[in-house]
N, CA, C and O atoms as CSV, one atom per row, in Angstrom:
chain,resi,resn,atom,element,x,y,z
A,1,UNK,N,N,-2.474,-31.383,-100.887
A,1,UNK,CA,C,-1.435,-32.168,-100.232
A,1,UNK,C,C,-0.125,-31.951,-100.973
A,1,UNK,O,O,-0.078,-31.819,-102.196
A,2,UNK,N,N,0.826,-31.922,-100.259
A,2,UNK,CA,C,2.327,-31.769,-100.913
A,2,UNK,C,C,2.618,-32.140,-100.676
A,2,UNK,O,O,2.004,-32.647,-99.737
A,3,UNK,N,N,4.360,-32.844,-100.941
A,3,UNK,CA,C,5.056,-33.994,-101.449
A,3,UNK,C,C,6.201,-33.690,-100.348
A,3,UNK,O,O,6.646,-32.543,-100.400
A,4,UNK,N,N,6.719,-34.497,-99.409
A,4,UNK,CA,C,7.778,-34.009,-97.897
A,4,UNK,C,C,8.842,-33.802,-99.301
A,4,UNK,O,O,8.783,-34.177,-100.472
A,5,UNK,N,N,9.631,-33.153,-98.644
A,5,UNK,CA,C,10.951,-32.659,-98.850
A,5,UNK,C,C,12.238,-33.599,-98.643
A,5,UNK,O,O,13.216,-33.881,-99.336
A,6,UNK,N,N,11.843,-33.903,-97.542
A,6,UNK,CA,C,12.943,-35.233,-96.804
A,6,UNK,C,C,12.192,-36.013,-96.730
A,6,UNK,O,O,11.049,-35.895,-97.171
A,7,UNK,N,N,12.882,-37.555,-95.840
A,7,UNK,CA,C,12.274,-38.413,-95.911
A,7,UNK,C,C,12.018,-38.233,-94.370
A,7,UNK,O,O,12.679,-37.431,-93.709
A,8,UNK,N,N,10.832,-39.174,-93.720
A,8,UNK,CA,C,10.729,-39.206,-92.515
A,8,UNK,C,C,11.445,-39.006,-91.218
A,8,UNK,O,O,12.068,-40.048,-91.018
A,9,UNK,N,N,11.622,-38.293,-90.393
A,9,UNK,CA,C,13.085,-38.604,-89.659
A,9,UNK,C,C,13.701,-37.855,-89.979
A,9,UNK,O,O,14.494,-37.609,-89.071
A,10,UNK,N,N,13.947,-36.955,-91.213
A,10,UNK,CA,C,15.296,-36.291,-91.162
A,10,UNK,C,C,15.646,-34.913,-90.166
A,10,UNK,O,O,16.689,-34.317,-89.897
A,11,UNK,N,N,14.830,-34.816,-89.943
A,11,UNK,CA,C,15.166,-33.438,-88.539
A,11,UNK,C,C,15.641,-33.967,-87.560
A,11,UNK,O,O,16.387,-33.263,-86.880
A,12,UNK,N,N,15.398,-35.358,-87.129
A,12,UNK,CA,C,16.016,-35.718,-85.977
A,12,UNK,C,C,17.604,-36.084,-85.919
A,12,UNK,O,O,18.372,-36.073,-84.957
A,13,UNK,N,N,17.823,-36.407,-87.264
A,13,UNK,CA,C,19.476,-37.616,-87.722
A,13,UNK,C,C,20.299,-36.066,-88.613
A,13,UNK,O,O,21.528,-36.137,-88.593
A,14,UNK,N,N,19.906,-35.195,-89.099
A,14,UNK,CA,C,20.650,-34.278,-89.899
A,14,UNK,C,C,21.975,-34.033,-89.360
A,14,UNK,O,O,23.008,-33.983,-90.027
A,15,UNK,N,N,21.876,-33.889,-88.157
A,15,UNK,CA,C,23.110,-33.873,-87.396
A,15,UNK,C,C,24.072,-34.957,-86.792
A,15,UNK,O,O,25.097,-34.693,-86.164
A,16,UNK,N,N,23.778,-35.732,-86.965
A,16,UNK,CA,C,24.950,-36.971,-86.689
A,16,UNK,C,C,26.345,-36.403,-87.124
A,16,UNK,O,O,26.650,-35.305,-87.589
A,17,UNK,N,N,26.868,-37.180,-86.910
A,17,UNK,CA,C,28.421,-37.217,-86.746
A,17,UNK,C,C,28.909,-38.844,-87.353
A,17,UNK,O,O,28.821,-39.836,-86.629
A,18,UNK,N,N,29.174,-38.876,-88.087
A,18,UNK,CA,C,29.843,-40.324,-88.548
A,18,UNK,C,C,31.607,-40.767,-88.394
A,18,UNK,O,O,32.546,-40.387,-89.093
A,19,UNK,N,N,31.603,-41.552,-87.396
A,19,UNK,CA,C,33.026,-42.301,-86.564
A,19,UNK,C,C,33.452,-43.540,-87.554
A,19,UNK,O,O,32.551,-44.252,-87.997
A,20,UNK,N,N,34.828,-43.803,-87.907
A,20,UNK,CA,C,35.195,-44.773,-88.657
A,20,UNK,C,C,36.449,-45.117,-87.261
A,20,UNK,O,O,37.416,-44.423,-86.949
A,21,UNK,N,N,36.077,-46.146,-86.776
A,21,UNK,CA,C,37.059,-47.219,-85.884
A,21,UNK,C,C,37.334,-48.849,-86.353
A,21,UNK,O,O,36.592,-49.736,-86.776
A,22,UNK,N,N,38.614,-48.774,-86.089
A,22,UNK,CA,C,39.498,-49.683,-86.599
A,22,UNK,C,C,39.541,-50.857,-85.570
A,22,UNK,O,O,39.737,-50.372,-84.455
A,23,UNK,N,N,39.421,-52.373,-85.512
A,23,UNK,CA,C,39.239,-53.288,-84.390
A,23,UNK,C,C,40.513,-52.848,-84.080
A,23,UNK,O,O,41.228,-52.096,-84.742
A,24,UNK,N,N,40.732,-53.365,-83.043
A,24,UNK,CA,C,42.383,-53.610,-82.271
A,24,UNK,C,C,42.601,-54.842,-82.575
A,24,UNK,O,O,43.757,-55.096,-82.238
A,25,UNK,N,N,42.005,-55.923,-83.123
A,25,UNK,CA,C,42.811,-57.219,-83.386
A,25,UNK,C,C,42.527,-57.752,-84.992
A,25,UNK,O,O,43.112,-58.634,-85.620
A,26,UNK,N,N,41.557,-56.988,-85.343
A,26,UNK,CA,C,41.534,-57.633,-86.921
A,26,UNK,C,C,41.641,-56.450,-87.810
A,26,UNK,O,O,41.972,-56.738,-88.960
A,27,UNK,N,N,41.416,-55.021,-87.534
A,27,UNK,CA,C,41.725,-53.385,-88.190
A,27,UNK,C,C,40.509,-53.738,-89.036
A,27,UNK,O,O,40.312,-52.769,-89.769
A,28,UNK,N,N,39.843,-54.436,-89.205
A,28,UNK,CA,C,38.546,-53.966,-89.716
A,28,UNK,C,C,37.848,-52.953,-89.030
A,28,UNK,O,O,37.800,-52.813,-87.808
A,29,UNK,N,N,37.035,-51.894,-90.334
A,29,UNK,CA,C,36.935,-50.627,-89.989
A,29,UNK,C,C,35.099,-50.608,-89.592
A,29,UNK,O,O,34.259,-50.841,-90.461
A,30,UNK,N,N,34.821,-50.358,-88.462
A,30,UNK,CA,C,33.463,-50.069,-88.068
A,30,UNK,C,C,32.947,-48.642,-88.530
A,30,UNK,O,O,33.929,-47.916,-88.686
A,31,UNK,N,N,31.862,-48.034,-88.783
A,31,UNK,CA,C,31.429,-47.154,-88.802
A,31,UNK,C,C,30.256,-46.955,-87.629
A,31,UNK,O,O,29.264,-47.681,-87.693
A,32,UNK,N,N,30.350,-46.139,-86.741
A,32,UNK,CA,C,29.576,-45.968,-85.579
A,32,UNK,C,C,28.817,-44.601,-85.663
A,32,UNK,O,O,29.652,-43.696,-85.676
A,33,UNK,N,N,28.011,-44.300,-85.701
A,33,UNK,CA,C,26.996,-43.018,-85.501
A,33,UNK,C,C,27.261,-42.665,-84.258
A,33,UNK,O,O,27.571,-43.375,-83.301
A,34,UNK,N,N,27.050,-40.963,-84.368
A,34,UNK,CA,C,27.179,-40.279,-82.573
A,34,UNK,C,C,25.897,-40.773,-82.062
A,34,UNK,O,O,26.254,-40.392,-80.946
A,35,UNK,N,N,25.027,-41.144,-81.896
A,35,UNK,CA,C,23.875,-41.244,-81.403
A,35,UNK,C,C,23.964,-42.628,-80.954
A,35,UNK,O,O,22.924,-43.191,-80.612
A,36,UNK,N,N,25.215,-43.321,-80.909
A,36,UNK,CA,C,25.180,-44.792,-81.070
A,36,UNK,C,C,26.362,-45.074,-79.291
A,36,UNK,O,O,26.504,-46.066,-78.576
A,37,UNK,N,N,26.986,-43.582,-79.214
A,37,UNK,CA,C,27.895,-43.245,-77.923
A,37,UNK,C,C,27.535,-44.280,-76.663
A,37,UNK,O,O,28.219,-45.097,-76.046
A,38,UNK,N,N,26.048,-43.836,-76.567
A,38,UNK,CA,C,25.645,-44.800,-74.964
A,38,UNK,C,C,26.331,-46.607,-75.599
A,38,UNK,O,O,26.921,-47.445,-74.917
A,39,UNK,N,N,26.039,-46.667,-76.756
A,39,UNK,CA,C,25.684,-48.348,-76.567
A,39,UNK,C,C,27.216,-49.042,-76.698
A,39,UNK,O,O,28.022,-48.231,-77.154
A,40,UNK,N,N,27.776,-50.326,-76.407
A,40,UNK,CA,C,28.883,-50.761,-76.560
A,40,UNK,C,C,28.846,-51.538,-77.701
A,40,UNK,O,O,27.732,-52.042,-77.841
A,41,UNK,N,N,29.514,-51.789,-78.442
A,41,UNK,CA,C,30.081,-51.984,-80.108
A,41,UNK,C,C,30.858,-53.283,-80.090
A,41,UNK,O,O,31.469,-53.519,-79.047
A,42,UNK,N,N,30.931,-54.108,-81.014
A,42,UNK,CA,C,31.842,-55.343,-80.698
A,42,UNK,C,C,31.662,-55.401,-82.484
A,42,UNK,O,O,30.661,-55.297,-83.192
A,43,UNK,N,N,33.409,-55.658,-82.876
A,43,UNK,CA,C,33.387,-55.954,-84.411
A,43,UNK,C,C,32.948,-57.388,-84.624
A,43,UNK,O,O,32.945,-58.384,-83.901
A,44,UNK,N,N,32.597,-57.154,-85.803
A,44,UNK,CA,C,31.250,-58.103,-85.935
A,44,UNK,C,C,32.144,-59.153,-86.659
A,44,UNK,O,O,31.597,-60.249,-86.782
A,45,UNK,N,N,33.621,-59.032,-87.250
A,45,UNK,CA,C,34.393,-59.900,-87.723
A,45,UNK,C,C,34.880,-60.823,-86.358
A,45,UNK,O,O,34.565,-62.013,-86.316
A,46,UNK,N,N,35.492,-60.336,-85.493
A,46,UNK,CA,C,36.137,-61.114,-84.599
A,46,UNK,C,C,35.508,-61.174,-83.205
A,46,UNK,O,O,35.864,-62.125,-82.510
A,47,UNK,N,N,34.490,-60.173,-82.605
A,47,UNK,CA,C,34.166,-60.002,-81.431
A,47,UNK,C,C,34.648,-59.089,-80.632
A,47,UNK,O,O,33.954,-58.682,-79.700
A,48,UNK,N,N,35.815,-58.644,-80.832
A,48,UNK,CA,C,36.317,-57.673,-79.692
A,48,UNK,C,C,35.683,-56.245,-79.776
A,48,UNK,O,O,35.306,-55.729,-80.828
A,49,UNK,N,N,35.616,-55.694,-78.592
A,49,UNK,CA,C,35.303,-54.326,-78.015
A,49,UNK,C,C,35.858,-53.691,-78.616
A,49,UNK,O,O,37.086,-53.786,-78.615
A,50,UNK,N,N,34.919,-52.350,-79.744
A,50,UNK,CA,C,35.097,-51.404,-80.293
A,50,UNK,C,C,35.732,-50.507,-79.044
A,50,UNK,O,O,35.135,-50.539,-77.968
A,51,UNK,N,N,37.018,-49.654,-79.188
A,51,UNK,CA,C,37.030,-48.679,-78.063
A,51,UNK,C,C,37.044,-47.442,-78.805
A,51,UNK,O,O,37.863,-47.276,-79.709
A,52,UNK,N,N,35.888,-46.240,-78.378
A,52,UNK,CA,C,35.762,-45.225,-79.187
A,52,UNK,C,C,36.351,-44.017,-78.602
A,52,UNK,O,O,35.797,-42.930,-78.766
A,53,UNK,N,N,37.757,-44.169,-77.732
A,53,UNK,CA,C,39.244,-43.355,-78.097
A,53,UNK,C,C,39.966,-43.480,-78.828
A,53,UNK,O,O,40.944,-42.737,-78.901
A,54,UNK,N,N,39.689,-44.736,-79.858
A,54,UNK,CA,C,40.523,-44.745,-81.266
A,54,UNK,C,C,40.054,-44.420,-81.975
A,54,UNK,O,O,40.703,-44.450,-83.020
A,55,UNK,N,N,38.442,-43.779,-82.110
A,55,UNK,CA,C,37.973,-43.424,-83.416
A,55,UNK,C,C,38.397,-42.245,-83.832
A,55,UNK,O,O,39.423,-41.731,-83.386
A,56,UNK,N,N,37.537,-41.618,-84.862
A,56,UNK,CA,C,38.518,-40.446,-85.535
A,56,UNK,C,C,37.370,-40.324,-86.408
A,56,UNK,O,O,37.007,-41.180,-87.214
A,57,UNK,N,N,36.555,-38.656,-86.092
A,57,UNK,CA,C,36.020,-38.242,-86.572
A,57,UNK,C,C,36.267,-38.364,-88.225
A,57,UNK,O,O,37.318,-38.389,-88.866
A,58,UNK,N,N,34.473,-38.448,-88.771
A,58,UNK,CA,C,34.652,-39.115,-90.280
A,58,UNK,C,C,33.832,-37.856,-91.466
A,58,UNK,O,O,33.996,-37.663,-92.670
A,59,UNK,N,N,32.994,-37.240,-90.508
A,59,UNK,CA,C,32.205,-36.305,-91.543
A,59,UNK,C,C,30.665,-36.623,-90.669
A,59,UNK,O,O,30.354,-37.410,-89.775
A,60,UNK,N,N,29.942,-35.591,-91.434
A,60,UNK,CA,C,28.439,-35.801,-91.324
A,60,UNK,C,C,27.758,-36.697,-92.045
A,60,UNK,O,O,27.925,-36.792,-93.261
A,61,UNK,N,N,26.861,-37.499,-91.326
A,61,UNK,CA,C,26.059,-38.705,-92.111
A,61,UNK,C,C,24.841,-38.196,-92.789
A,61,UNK,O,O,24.121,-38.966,-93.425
């Protein structure tokens, strides 16, 4: 038996894309995963709708 290399999962997530968006009413900064695109986002400080035409590519996760 040998010892994984990665941890569980990592072939599926290697490729993400990591998004840093800013609220529109409080500029607290969300971090959103590409894999996260379908779902809708609400900052968790104030409530309002993340809109992800303000984000701005951040690097690979």
């Amino acid at each position: 038996m040998s010892t994984p290399q990665h941890c569980p999962g990592f072939q599926q997530h290697k490729n993400l894309k990591s998004f840093t968006c800013k609220c529109p009413k409080c500029k607290k900064e969300v971090e959103i995963f590409s894999d996260e695109f379908d779902k809708e986002h609400v900052c968790k400080t104030c409530g309002v709708k993340i809109d992800f035409t303000a984000c701005t590519l951040d690097g690979a996760a």
